[in-house]
C-alpha positions as CSV (number, residue, x, y, z in Angstrom):
1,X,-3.4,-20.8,-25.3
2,X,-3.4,-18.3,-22.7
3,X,-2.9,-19.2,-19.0
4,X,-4.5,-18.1,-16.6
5,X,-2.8,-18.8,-13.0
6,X,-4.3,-18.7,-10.0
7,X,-2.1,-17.5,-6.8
8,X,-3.4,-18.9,-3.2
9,X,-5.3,-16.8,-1.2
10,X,-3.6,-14.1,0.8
11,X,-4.6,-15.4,3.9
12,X,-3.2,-19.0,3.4
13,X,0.5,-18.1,1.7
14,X,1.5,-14.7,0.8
15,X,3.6,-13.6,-1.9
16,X,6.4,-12.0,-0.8
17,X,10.0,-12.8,-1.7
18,X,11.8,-15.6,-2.5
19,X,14.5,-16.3,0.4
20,X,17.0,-17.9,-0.5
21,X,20.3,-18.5,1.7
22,X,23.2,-17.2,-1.0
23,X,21.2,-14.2,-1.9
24,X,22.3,-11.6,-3.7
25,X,25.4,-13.8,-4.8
26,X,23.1,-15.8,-7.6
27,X,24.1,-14.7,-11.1
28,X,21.2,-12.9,-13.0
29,X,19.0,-13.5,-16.0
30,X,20.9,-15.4,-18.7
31,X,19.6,-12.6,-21.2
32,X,21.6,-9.4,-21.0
33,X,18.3,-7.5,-22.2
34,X,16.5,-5.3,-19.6
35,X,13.6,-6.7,-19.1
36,X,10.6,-3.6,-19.3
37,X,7.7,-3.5,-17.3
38,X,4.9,-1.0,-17.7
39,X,3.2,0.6,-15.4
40,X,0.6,3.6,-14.6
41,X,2.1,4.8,-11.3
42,X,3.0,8.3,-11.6
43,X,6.5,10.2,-10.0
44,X,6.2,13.3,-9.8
45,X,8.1,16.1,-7.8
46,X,6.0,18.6,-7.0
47,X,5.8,21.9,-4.9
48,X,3.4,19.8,-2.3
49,X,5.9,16.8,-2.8
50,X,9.2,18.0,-3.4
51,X,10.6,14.6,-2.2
52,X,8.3,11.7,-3.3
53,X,11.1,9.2,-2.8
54,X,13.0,9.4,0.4
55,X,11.8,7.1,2.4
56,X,11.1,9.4,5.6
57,X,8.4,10.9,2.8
58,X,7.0,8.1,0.7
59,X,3.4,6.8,1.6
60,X,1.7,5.1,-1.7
61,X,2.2,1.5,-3.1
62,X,4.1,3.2,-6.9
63,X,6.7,5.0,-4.7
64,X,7.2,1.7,-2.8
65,X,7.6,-0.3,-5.7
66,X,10.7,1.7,-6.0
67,X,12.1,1.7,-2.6
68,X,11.4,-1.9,-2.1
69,X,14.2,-3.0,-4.5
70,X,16.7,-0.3,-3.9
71,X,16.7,0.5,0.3
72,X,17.0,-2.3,2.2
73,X,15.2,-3.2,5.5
74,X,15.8,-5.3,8.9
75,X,13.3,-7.3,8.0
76,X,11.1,-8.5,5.4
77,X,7.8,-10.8,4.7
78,X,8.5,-14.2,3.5
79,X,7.1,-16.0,0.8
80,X,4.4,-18.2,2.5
81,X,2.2,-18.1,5.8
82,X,4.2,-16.5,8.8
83,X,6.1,-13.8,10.5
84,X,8.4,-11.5,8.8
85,X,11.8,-12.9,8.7
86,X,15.7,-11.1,8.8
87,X,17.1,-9.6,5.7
88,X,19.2,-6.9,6.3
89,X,19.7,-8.4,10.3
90,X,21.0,-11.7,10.7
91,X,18.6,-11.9,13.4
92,X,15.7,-10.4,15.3
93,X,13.3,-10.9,18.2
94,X,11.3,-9.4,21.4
95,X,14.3,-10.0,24.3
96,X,10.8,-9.5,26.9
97,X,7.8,-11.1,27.6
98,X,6.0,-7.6,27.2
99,X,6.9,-7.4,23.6
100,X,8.5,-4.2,24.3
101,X,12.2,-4.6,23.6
102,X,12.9,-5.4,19.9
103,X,16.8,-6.6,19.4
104,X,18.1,-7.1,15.6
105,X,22.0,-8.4,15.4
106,X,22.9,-7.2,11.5
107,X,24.2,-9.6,8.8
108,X,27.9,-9.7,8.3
109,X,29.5,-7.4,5.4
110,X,26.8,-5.8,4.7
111,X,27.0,-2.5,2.6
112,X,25.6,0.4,0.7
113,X,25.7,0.3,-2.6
114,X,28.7,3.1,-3.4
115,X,30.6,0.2,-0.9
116,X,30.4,2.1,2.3
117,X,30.0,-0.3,5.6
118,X,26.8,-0.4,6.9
119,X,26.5,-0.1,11.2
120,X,24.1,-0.2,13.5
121,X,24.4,3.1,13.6
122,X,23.5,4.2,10.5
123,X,20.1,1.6,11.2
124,X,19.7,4.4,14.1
125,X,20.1,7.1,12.4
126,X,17.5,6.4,9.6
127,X,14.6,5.4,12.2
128,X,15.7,8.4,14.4
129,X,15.1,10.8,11.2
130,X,12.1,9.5,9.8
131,X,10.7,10.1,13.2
132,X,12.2,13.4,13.7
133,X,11.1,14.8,10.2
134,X,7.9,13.7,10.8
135,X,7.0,14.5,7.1
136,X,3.4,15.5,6.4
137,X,2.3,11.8,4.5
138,X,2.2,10.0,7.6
139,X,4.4,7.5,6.9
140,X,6.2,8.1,10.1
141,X,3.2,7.1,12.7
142,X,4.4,3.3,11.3
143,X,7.3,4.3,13.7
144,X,5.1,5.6,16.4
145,X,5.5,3.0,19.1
146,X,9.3,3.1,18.8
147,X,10.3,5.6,22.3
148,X,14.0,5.2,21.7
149,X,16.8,3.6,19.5
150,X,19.6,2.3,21.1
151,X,23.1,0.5,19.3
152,X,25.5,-1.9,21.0
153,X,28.8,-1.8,18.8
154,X,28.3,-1.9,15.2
155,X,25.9,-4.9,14.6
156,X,23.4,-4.8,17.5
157,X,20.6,-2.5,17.7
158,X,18.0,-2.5,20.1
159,X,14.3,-0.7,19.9
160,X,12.9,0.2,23.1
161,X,8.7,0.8,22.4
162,X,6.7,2.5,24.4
163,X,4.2,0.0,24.7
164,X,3.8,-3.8,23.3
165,X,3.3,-3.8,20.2
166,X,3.5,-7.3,18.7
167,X,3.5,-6.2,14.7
168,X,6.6,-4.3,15.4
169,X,8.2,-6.9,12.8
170,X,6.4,-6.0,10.1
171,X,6.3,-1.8,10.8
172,X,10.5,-2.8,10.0
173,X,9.7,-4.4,6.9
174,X,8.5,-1.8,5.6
175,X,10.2,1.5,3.6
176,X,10.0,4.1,6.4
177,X,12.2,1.9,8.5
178,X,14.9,1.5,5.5
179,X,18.6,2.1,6.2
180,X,20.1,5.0,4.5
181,X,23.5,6.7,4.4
182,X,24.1,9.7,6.3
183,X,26.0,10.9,3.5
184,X,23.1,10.7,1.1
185,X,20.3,12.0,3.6
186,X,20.1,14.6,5.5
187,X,19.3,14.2,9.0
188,X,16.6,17.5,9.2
189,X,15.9,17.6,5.7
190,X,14.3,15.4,3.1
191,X,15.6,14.9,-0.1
192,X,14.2,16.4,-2.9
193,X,14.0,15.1,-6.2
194,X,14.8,10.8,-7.7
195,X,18.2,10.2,-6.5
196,X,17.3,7.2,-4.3
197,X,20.4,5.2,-2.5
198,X,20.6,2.0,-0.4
199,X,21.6,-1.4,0.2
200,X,19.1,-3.3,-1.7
201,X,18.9,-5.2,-4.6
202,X,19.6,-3.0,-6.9
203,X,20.2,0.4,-7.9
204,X,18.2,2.8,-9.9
205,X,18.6,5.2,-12.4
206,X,16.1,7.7,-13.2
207,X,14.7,9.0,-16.6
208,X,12.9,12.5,-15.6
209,X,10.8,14.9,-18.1
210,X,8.7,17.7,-16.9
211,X,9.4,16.7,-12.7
212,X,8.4,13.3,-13.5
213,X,9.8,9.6,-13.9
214,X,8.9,8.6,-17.4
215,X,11.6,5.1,-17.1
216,X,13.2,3.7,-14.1
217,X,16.7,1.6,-14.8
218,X,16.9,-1.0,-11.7
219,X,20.5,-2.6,-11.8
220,X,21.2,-5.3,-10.3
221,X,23.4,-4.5,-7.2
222,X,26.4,-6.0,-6.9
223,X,26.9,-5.4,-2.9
224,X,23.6,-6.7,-1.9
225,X,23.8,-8.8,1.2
226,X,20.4,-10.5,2.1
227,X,18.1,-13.8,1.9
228,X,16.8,-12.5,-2.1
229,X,17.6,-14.2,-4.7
230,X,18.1,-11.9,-7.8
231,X,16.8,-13.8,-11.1
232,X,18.1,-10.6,-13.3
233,X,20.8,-8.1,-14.2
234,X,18.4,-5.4,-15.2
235,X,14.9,-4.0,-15.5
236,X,13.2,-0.9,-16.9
237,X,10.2,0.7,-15.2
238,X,8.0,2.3,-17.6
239,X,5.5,4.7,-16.2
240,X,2.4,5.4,-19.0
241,X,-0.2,7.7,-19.0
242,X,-3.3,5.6,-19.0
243,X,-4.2,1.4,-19.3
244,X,-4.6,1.7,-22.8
245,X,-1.3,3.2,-23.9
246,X,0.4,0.5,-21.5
247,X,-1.9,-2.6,-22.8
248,X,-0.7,-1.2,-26.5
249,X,3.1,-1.5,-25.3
250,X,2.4,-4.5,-24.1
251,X,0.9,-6.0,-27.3
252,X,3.8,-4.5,-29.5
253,X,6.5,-6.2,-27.3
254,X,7.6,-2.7,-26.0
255,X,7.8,-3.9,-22.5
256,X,7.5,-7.5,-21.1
257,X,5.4,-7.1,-18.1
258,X,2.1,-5.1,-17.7
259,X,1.3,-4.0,-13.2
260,X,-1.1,-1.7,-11.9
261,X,-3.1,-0.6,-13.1
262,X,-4.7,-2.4,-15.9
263,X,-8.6,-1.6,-16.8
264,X,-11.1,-3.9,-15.2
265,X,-12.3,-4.7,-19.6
266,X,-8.6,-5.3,-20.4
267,X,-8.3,-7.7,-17.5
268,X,-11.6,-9.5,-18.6
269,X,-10.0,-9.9,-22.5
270,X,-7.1,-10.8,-21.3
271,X,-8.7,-13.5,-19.7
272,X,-10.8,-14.4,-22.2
273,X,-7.9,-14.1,-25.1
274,X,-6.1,-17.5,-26.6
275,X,-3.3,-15.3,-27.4
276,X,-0.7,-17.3,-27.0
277,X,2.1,-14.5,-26.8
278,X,0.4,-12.9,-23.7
279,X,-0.2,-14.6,-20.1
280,X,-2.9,-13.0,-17.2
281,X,-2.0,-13.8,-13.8
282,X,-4.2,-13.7,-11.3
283,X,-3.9,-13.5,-7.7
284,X,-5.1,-12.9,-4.2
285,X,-5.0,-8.9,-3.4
286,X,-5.6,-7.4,-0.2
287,X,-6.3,-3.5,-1.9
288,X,-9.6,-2.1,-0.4
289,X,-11.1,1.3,-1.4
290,X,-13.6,3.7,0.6
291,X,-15.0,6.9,1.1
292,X,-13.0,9.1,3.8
293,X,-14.6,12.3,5.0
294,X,-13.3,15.6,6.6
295,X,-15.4,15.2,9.5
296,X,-15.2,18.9,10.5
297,X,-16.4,20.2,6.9
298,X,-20.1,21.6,7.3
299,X,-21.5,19.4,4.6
300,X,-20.6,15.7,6.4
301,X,-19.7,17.5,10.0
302,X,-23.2,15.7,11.6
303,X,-23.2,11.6,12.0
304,X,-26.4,11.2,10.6
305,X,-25.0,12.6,7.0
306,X,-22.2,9.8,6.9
307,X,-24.7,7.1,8.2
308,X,-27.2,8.3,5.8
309,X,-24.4,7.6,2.4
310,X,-24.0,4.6,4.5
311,X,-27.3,3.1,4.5
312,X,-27.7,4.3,0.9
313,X,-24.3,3.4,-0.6
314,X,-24.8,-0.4,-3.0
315,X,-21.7,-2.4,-2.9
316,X,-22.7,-4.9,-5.0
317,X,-23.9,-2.9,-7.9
318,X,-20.6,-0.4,-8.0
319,X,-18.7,-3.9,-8.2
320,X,-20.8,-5.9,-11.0
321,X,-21.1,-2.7,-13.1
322,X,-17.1,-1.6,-13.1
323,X,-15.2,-4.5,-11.6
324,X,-17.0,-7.4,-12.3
325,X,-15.5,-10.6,-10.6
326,X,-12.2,-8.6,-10.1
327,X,-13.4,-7.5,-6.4
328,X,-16.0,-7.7,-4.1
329,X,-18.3,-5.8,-1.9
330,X,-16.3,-4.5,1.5
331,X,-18.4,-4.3,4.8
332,X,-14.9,-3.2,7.2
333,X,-11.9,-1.7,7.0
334,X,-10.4,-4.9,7.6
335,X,-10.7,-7.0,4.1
336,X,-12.2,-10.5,4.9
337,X,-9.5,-12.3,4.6
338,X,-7.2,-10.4,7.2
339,X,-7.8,-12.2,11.0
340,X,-10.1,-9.9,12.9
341,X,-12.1,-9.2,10.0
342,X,-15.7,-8.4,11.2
343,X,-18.8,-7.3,9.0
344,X,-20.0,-3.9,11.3
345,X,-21.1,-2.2,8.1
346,X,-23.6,-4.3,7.5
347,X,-24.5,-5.8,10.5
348,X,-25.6,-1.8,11.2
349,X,-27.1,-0.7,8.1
350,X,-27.8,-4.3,6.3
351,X,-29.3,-3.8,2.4
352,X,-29.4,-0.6,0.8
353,X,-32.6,1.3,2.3
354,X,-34.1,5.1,1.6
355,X,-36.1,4.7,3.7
356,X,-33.8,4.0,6.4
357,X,-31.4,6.7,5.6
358,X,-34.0,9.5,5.4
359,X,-35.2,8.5,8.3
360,X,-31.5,9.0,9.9
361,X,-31.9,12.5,8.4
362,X,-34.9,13.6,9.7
363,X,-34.1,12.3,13.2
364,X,-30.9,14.8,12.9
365,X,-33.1,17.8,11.8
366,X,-30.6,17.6,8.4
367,X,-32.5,19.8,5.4
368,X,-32.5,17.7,2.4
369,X,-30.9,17.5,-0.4
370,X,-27.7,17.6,1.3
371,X,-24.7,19.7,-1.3
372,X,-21.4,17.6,-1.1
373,X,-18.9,17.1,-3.9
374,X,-17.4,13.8,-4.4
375,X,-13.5,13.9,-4.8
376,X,-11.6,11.5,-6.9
377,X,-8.3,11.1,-8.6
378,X,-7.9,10.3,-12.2
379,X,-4.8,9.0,-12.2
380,X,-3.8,6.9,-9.4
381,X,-6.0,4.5,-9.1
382,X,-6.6,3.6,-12.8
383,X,-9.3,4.5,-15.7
384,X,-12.7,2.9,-14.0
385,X,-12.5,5.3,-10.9
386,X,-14.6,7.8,-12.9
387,X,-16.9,5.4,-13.7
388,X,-17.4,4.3,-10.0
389,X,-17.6,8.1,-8.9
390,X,-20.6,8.0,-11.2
391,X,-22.6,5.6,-10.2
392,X,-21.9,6.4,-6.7
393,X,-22.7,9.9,-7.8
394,X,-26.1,8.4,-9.1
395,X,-27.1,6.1,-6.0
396,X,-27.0,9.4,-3.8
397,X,-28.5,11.5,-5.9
398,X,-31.5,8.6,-6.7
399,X,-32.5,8.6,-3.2
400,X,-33.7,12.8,-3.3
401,X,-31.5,13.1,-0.3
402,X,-28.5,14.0,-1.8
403,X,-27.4,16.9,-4.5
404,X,-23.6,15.4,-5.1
405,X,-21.3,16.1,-8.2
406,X,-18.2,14.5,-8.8
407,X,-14.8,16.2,-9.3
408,X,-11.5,14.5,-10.7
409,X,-8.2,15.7,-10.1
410,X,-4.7,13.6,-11.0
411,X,-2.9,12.6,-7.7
412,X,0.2,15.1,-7.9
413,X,-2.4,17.6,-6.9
414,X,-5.5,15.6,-5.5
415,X,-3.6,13.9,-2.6
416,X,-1.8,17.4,-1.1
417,X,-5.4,19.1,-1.5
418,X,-7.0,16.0,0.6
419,X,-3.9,16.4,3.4
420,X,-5.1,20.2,3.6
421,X,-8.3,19.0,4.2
422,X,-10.1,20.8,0.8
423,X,-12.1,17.5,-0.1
424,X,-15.1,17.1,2.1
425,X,-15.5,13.6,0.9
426,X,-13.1,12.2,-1.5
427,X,-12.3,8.5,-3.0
428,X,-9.1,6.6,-1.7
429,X,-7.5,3.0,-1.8
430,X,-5.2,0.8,0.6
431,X,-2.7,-1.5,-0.2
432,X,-1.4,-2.8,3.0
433,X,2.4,-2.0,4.7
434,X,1.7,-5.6,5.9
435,X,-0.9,-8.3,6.4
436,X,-2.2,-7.4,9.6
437,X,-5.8,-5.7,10.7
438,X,-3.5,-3.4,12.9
439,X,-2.6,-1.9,9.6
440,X,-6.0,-1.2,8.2
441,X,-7.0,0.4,11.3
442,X,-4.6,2.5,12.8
443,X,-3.2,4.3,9.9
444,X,-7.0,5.8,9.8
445,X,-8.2,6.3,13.4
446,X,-4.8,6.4,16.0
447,X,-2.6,9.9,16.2
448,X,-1.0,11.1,12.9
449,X,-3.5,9.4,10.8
450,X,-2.0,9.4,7.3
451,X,-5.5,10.8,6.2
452,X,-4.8,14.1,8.6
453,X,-8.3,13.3,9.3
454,X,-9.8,15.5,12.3
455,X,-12.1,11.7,13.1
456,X,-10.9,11.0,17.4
457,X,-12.0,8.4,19.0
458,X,-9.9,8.1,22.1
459,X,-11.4,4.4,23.3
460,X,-10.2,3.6,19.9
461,X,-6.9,5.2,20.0
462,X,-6.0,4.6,24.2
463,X,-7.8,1.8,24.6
464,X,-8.7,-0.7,21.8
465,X,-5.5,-0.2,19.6
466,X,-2.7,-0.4,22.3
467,X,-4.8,-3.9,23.6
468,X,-5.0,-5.8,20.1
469,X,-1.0,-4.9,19.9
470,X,-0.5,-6.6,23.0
471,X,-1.6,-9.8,21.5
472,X,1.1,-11.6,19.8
473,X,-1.9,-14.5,19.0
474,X,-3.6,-12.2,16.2
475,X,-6.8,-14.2,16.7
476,X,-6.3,-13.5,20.2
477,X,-6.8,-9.7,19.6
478,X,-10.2,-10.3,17.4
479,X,-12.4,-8.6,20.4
480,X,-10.7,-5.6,20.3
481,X,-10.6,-5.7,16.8
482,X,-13.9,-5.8,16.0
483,X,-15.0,-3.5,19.3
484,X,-12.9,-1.0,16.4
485,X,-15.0,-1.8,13.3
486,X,-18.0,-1.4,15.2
487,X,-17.4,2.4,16.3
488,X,-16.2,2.9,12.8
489,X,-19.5,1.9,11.3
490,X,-21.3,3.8,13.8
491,X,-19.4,7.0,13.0
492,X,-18.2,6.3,9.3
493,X,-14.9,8.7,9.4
494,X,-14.7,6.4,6.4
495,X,-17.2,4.4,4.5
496,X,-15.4,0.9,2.8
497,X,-16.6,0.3,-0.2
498,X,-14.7,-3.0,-2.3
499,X,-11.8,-5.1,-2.2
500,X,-10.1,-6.0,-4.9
501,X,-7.7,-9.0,-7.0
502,X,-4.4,-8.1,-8.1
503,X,-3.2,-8.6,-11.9
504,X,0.0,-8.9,-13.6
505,X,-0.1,-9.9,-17.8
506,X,3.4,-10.6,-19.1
507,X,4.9,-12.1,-22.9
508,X,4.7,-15.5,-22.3
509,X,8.7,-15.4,-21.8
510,X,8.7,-14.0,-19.2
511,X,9.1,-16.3,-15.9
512,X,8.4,-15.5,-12.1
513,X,4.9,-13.5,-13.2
514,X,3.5,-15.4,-10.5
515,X,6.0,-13.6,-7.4
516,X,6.0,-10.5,-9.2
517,X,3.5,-8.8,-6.6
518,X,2.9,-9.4,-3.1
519,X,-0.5,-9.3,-1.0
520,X,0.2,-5.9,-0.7
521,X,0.8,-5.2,-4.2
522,X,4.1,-4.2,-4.1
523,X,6.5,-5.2,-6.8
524,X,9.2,-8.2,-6.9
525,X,11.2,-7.4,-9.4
526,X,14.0,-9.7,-8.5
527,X,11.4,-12.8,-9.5
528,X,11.3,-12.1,-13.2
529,X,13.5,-13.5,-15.8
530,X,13.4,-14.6,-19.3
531,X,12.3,-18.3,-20.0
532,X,11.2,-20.2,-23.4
533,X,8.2,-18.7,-25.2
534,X,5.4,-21.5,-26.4
């Protein structure tokens, strides 16, 4: 029979690691057999992206899923409700009651993979050059509060912010602030290319055709000092061109475990199946997806052109025609079950209306039909984009007010045309660097958006952001929080449109499905191991 697990909500216990206090001493998977898992994710090098995995560079959940088991960070999110906890520190904490001195003391013997000894200042060093590089994905404003780095001896470092900024924890949980060796990285250079070195979990080995991963090797890494316990020796990464190519592998026993992204009809028959050789978890996801805009291309410069797809835009029939009960209909930025959520996109604009939105139009003096070209990538995102493009496509063009086409492009060269700012509107998701609203806000609307979005608001970015940082209490911060939302619905730099369920399928062998992925979709692969089939 198959089984169908169900995962608490996000909001109530979050998947993230399993912590345990001999870490990477456990012995691996009794099985000396790699376990494989597919996935869709794409690594490619490319002229744009010459250096898709150094962390100073790397900005999207696949190249993550990477990082996260091979560089190691201070900190990292725990399995459960809660703060994020020391990994690569022994301890951390605010040493003010302004929440703007961060001190981390760093676990004893800790070491890079090749054996080198890791120091406080080589923790330095990595933080001072993702900050310095300042590399064109963005992935550096995650750093932005940090004014300066300072080390006491080898095991103390101490972050002095430049204002209070409460999920400071979690921006060092994340890739950008992972340790590297000096050796390996170049302090005013990224590195190009796969080689990827650190202190995590495991190493990896690359298998590269055409300037792209096709298999990833993840070894299990015998210096690895931290709170993880490691269930395996070894697991192969996969990466497939489509759903379907990666659902066959899946049914021929070619890999063990099936990630992102699986088709919204091969979740649905998975579900459905009483194959007893296959298991569908399900669990809580925090991924949204929206509509961004260039706000200073002619098409979508004016307001009233942005509220108008706003008022026109149906939620619920994009969702019950592709996704089905996979996801839901998405009124913020902030999903609903992040604290601070608030509703501003439909408390504005309420049901779908014409009516409404030509009204808008006319008030503007905007000629109708309006020209625009919707932008989306065919690749990234998995197989039913398209078919959300078109009826999104349809809904505009429905109302008379809108002439809008659709244009595909696979994310090696869709995302480094929408950083240039070529895509009036264009089609993006977000899977969360941590489960805060802070982080579905300011990566859009504060300096060094990772968008490159023209979109200012400076009551937003001096006022509102800096305020909610200040509140350790997240519920505390839920004013400024929504006072956000609001001017986001009333300007719609970006219009949300769903958030979604995370899936993983696995051969019924396979045991840990259920801590393979956290909330923010990034992969665990040191909770999978072989079990007992039946």
């Amino acid at each position: 029979m198959n089984r169908k697990i169900l995962v608490l909500p996000a909001v109530v216990g979050l998947l993230a690691p399993l912590l345990a206090a001999c870490g990477g001493s456990d012995s691996g998977s009794s099985s000396g057999d790699a376990i494989a898992v597919g996935t869709t994710d794409r690594f490619t090098a490319t002229k744009d992206a010459p250096a898709p995995l150094d962390p100073a560079y790397a900005y999207d959940v696949g190249t993550w899923n990477i990082l996260r088991q091979t560089v190691q960070t201070l900190m990292i999110q725990p399995k459960g409700e809660g703060d994020p906890v020391p990994e690569a520190a022994q301890s951390c904490g605010f040493t003010d009651s302004g929440n703007e001195r961060y001190a981390c003391k760093l676990r004893d013997g800790l070491k890079f993979a090749n054996g080198d000894k890791i120091t406080a200042a080589d923790v330095k060093y990595s933080i001072d050059r993702a900050l310095a590089l300042k590399a064109d994905s963005g992935v550096f404003a995650l750093l932005s509060t940090i004014d300066t780095v300072e080390t006491q001896g080898d095991n103390e470092v101490i972050f002095h912010l430049k204002t209070a900024d409460a999920t400071f924890p979690y921006k060092l949980s994340t890739p950008v602030a992972g340790i590297v060796n000096p050796d390996d990285y170049e302090k005013n250079k990224l590195r190009d290319g796969f080689d990827v070195d650190g202190s995590g979990p495991y190493t990896v080995q690359t298998e590269v055709k055409n300037d792209e991963i096709v298999k990833a090797t993840f070894t299990k890494n015998p210096n690895y000092k931290g709170t993880l316990k490691v269930k395996n020796s070894k697991v192969d990464m996969i990466s497939y061109p489509d759903a379907a190519a990666m659902g066959k592998a899946l049914d021929k026993g070619d890999i063990d475990v099936m990630t992102r992204t699986m088709s919204p009809a091969q979740i649905q028959k998975l579900s459905d199946s009483t194959d007893n050789d296959e298991d569908l978890v399900e669990m809580s996801g925090l991924e949204i997806r929206y509509l961004a805009f260039n706000t200073n291309a002619p098409s979508v410069k004016s307001k009233a052109v942005r509220q108008a797809m706003a008022q026109l835009i149906n939620r619920g029939e994009i969702v019950s025609k592709v996704y089905g009960t996979q996801a839901e209909p998405l009124y913020s930025l902030v999903p609903a079950s992040i604290t601070g959520h608030s509703n501003s996109f439909f408390n504005k604009y309420g049901e779908p209306s014409n009516a409404k939105a030509k009204a808008l139009l006319t008030a503007a003096n905007i000629t109708t039909p309006i020209k625009l070209t919707l932008h989306y990538t065919t690749d990234h995102y998995g197989s039913a984009t398209k078919k959300e493009f078109e009826i999104l496509q349809k809904q505009l063009n429905d109302s008379g007010l809108f002439d809008a086409t659709i244009e595909g492009s696979p994310w090696a060269t869709f995302r480094p045309a929408e950083q240039k700012g070529k895509y009036d509107v264009y089609g993006m998701g977000w899977f969360p660097d941590f489960p805060d609203a802070d982080n579905y806000l300011a990566p859009f609307l504060d300096k060094d958006n990772f968008l490159g979005s023209p979109y200012h608001n400076s009551k937003i970015s001096n006022t509102l952001i800096p305020a909610s940082r200040r509140e350790a209490d997240r519920i505390a911060a839920s004013p400024d929080l929504t006072a956000i939302q609001d001017i986001v619905a009333n300007d719609v730099p970006v219009l949300p449109l769903w958030q979604g369920k995370q899936y993983v399928a696995a051969r019924d062998d396979v045991t840990g499905t259920a801590y393979a992925l956290n909330s923010s979709s990034t992969l665990q692969l040191w909770e999978l191991s072989r079990g007992v089939s039946g």
